[in-house]
C-alpha positions, 0 to 999 in steps of 0.5 A: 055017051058024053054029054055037053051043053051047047050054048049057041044062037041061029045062024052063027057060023062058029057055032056050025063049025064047033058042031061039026069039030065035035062030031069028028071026035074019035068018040061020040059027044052028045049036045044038049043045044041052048039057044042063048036068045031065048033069055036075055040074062044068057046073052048078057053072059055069053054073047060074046063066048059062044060058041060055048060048051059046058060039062055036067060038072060046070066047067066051061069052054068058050070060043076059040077051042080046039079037038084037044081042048074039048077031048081035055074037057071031056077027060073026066069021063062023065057018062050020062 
């Protein structure tokens, strides 16, 4: 299974829909969820980019993203 990080925080509504785009992908995406309100440091940098994905690589998606670009993303085939 594909793994991802998630950078979200509670109650962002784009955040609900990135997640339920994911879980249409024609193949299952596991998402290790960060909620950035946790570490000011994480908010500093991504407040304004979440939701936020990121591969086991480093590579990162922010906000507005489509199914093509997170299949994009995933494209390197990185099994975890």
């Amino acid at each position: 299974m594909l793994q991802l990080t998630f950078y979200t925080t509670a109650g962002c509504h784009l955040c609900e829909q990135a997640k339920a785009m994911i879980a249409e992908l024609p193949e299952p995406v596991r998402l290790v969820e960060f909620d950035i309100a946790c570490d000011d440091r994480m908010i500093e940098r991504y407040g304004l980019r979440i939701p936020l994905l990121k591969t086991p690589a480093g590579e990162e998606l922010g906000w507005p993203f489509t199914a093509e670009q997170v299949l994009s993303l995933l494209s390197d085939r990185v099994e975890c």
